[in-house]
Structure formats: structure tokens, C-alpha cells
C-alpha positions in Angstrom: 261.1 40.1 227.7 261.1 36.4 229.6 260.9 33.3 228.7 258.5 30.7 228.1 258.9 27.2 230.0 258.5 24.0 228.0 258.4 21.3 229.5 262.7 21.3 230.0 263.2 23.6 227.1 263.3 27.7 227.9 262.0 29.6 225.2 262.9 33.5 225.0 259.7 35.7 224.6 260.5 38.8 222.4 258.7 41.9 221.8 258.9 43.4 218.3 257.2 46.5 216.7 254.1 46.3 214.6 255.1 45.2 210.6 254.4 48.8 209.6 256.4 50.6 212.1 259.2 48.8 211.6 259.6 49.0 207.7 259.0 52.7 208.1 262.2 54.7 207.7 261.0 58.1 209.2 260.8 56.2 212.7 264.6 55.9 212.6 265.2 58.6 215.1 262.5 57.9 217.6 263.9 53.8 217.8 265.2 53.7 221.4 268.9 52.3 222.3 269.9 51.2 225.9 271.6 54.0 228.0 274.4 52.2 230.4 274.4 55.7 232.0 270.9 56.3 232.7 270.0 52.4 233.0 267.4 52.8 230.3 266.3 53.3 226.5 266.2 56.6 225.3 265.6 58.0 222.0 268.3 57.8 219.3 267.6 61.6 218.2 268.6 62.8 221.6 272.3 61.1 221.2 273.4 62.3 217.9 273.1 65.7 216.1 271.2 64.6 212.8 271.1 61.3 210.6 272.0 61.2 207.1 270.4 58.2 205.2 271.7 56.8 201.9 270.9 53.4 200.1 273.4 51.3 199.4 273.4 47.4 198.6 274.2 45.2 201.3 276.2 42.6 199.3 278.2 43.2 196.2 278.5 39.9 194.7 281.6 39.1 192.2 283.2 36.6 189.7 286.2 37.5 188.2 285.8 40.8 189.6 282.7 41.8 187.7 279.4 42.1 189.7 277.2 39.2 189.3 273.6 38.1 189.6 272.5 34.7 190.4 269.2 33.6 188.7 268.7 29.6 190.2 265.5 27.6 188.9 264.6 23.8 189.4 262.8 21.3 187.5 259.6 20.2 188.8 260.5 17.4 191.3 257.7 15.4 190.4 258.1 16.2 186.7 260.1 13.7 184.3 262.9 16.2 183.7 266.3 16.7 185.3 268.3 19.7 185.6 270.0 18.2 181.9 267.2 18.4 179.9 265.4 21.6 181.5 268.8 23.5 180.5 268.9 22.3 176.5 264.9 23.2 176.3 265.1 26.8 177.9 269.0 27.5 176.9 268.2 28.6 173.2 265.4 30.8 174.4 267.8 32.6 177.3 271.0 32.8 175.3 268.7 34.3 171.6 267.6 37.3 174.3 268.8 41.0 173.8 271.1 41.8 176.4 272.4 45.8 176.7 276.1 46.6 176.2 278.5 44.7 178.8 276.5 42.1 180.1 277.0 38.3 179.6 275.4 35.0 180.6 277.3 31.8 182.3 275.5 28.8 182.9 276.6 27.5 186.4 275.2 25.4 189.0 274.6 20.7 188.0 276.4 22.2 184.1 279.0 23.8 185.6 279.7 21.5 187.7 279.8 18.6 185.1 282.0 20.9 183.0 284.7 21.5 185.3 284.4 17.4 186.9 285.0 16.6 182.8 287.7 18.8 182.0 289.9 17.4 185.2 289.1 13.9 184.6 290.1 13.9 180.6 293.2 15.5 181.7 294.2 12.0 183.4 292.2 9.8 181.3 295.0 10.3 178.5 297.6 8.7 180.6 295.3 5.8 182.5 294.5 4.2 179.1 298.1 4.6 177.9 298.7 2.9 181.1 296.4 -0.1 180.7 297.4 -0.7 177.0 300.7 -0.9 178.0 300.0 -3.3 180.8 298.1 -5.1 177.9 301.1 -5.1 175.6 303.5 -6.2 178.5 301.1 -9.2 179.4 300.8 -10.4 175.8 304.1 -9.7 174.9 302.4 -8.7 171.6 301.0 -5.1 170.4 298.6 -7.0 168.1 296.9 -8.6 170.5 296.8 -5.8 172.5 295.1 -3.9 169.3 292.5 -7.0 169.1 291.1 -6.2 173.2 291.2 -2.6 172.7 289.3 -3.3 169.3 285.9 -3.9 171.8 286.2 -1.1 173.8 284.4 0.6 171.2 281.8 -1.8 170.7 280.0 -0.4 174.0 278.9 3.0 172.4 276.3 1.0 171.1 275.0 -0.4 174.1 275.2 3.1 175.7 273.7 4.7 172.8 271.0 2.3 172.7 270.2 2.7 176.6 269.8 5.7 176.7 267.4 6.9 174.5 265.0 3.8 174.9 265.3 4.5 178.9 265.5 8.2 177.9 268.1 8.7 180.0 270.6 12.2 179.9 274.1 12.1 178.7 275.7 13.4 181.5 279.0 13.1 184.0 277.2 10.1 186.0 276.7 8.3 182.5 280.2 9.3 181.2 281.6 7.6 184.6 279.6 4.8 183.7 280.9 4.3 180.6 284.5 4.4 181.4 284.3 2.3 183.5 283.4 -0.3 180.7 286.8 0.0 179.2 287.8 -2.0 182.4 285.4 -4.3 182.3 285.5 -4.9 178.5 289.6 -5.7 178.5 289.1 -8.2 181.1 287.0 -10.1 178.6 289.0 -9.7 175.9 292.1 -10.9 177.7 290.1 -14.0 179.3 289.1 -14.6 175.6 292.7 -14.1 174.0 294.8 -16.1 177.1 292.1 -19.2 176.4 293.4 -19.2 172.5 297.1 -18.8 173.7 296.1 -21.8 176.1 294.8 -23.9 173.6 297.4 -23.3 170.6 300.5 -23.8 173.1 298.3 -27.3 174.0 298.9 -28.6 170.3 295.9 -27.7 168.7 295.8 -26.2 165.2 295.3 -22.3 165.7 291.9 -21.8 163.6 290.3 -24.7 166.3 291.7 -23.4 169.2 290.0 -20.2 168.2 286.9 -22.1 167.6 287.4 -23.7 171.2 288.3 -20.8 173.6 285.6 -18.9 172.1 282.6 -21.7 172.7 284.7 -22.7 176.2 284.6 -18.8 176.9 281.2 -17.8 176.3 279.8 -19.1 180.0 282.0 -17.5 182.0 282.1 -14.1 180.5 278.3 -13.9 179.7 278.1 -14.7 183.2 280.4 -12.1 184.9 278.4 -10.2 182.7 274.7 -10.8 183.9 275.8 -10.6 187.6 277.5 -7.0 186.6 273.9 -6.0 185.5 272.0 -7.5 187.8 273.8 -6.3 190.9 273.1 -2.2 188.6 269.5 -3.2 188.9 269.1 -1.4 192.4 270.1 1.9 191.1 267.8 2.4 187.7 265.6 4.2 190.6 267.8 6.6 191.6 267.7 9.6 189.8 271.2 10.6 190.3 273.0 7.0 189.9 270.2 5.8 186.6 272.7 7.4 184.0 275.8 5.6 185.0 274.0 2.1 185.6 272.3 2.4 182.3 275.5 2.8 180.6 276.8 0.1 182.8 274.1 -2.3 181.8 273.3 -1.6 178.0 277.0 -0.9 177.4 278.5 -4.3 179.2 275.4 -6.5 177.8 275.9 -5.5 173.8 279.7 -5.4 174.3 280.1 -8.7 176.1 277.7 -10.5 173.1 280.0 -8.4 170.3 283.4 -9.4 172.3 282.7 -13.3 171.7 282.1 -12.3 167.9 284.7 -9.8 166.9 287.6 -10.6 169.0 287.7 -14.3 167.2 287.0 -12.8 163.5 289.9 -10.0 164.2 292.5 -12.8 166.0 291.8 -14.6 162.4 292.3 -11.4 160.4 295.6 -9.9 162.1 297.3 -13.7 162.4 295.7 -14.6 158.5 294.6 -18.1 160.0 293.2 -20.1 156.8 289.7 -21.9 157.3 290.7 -25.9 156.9 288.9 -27.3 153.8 287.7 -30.4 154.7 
């Protein structure tokens, strides 16, 4: 109908029906539609012979080509619970309701998601860590010591484990990425560790003290690539989307690195059967 000026910005003025006349159906034939011949509205019953009026749904929506109906919910932003643990409280009660003859239930949106992220990234994962143990085994020139670093990648589940449930923290992709990326982090110490005792037995020394040695000469500079690892995760224990993977990246590196100083020594001693001097 015009516009309305302000300031520099031109704002259109429309005119709209009351609420009641325009969700009534029975004024269908009296709405008005611009004649170009006449140069005005006119009536829409005095342009057509009759109306016919049949219901029909606006958008079909499909998957797989079945119709499907989207039911979305979101934790309470201000609540303590992510979209994780909201899904394993209210899943068992969903899933245990009586559903008629040809009708299903898929959980989509942050599981699905995390689902389909997992299944593409263990389909590689196979061939990066056959990629690294062989870079391992070409480095050493040994598949025992290779077997001795990849001995403490394991040792992390127990830092992970324990960080999360004391920070009670989900299990989820974020946390998974986390702790992959441990495996990297781990093998670098357990190579520094390992290329010290190579160092110090091709020096002259007898093989159970050079053990001795590269472990207590080692112990500095891995525990402190370690603490600046952690301390620069620090900054993302806030965030609600980043906490999982830093706390995997924290507890995981901190009980790992402590274990790696212990178990890679005892299992170089085990595999080469080094004998404890008597004195």
C-alpha cells in the first residue's frame, strides 16, 4: 500500500485481512485477484465456473523412499546434559513403545552423525597404524622393538577411562579423535625412550645400565612435552563441544607418559632377557 520512510531505509506497508477471514476457507471465492483487463481486483468466483477443494499435504518427506517424520528435541542448554546422555536416558523408553504394523524408529541428527563420522574413519584407521608400525619397524630395523612402543599405546585407555568419568565427560566422536591422536603422541615417546638405550649400548655401556640411564636421562624431556601438551588442552575443558577430546588428550597423555618410563624399560629387559648384574 506505500511505504514507510526510515530514516534511509524504505519500509513496504502491507494490508492483510483480519486472522479470522483469512483462515476461513469458505471466503475462497470472494478473495479478489488483479484484472490486467479491467485495471483492478475483482472477485475470483466471477473468473472461474466453480472450485473444487481437496486437502492434500504440502510436503511428502522420504528416506529410502518411505515417508518419514522428523521428531527433533534438545537438551536444556543450561542443563548438565548433552545430546549423548539425553539419548541413552530416553532411548530405552522410545524404542520399548508399541509401534503399529510397518513403522520403524532411526535415531538421526549429533548420533547419526557420529555413526556415519566413525564408520568412515575406522575404514582408514586400519591402514594408518599399519603405516606407522611399519615406519616403526623400518626405523628400528627391528620388529621387537617396534612391539615394545606399540606395547604403550594401550596404556592410555586408562587415562581416558579415568577422565572421563571423574570429569563425567561422554564417550563420543570428539573423545574418540582425542584419543587417537594419543597413539601419535605415545610412539614418539617410546621411540625417544628406545633410540636413548640404542645410544647408550652402541656408547660401550653394558645393556641393563644403559637401560637404567636412558630411562632416568629421559624422564625430563618426555614428562615435559607432556605437561605443555596438557597445559596448552587447558583452554578447551570449557567448551562443550572440544571438553571430550581434550580430556582424553589430557588424562590419556598424563597416565601414559608416567606408564611409558615404566613399562617400556621392564619389556626392553623382558624381550632382550638382559640379566640384573649381581653385585
Amino acid at each position: 500500500m506505500g511505504l514507510y520512510r526510515d530514516g534511509t531505509n524504505l519500509l513496504p506497508i502491507i494490508a492483510r485481512l483480519p486472522e479470522k477471514e483469512r483462515v476461513d476457507i469458505s471466503t475462497l471465492e470472494s478473495m479478489k485477484i488483479w484484472s490486467a483487463v479491467q485495471k483492478s481486483y475483482v472477485p475470483l468466483q466471477q473468473v472461474l465456473l466453480g472450485t473444487n477443494l481437496r486437502w492434500e499435504d504440502p510436503i511428502v518427506v522420504r528416506k529410502n523412499r518411505k515417508r518419514m517424520l522428523t521428531v527433533s528435541a534438545d537438551p536444556n542448554p543450561l542443563g548438565n546434559e548433552t545430546a549423548a546422555t539425553l539419548q541413552a536416558r530416553i532411548q530405552p523408553q522410545i524404542e520399548a513403545l508399541d509401534y503399529p504394523p510397518g513403522y520403524s524408529i532411526e535415531w538421526g541428527g549429533e548420533y547419526e552423525s557420529s555413526g556415519e563420522a566413525q564408520a568412515s574413519l575406522f575404514q582408514i584407521m586400519p591402514m594408518g597404524y599399519l603405516f606407522m608400525f611399519l615406519v616403526t619397524v623400518l626405523l628400528f630395523n627391528s620388529v621387537k622393538n617396534s612391539l615394545i612402543v606399540w606395547a604403550t599405546v594401550p596404556l592410555a585407555i586408562i587415562g581416558v577411562t579415568t577422565g572421563l568419568l571423574v570429569l563425567n565427560t561422554p564417550f563420543g566422536f570428539m573423545a574418540l579423535l582425542g584419543f587417537l591422536s594419543l597413539s601419535g603422541m605415545l610412539v614418539k615417546n617410546g621411540i625417544v625412550l628406545l633410540d636413548q638405550i640404542e645410544l647408550e649400548i652402541s656408547s660401550g655401556k653394558d645393556k641393563y645400565d644403559a637401560v637404567v640411564d636412558a630411562s632416568v636421562s629421559r624422564v625430563r624431556p618426555v614428562c615435559m612435552a607432556a605437561i605443555t601438551t596438557v597445559l596448552g588442552m587447558l583452554p578447551l575443558l570449557p567448551d562443550v563441544f572440544f571438553k571430550p577430546m581434550a580430556v582424553s588428550i589430557m588424562f590419556g597423555l598424563g597416565f601414559a607418559t608416567v606408564l611409558t618410563l615404566l613399562v617400556v624399560p621392564m619389556l626392553y629387559r623382558l624381550v632382550h632377557r638382559l640379566p640384573i648384574p649381581v653385585e
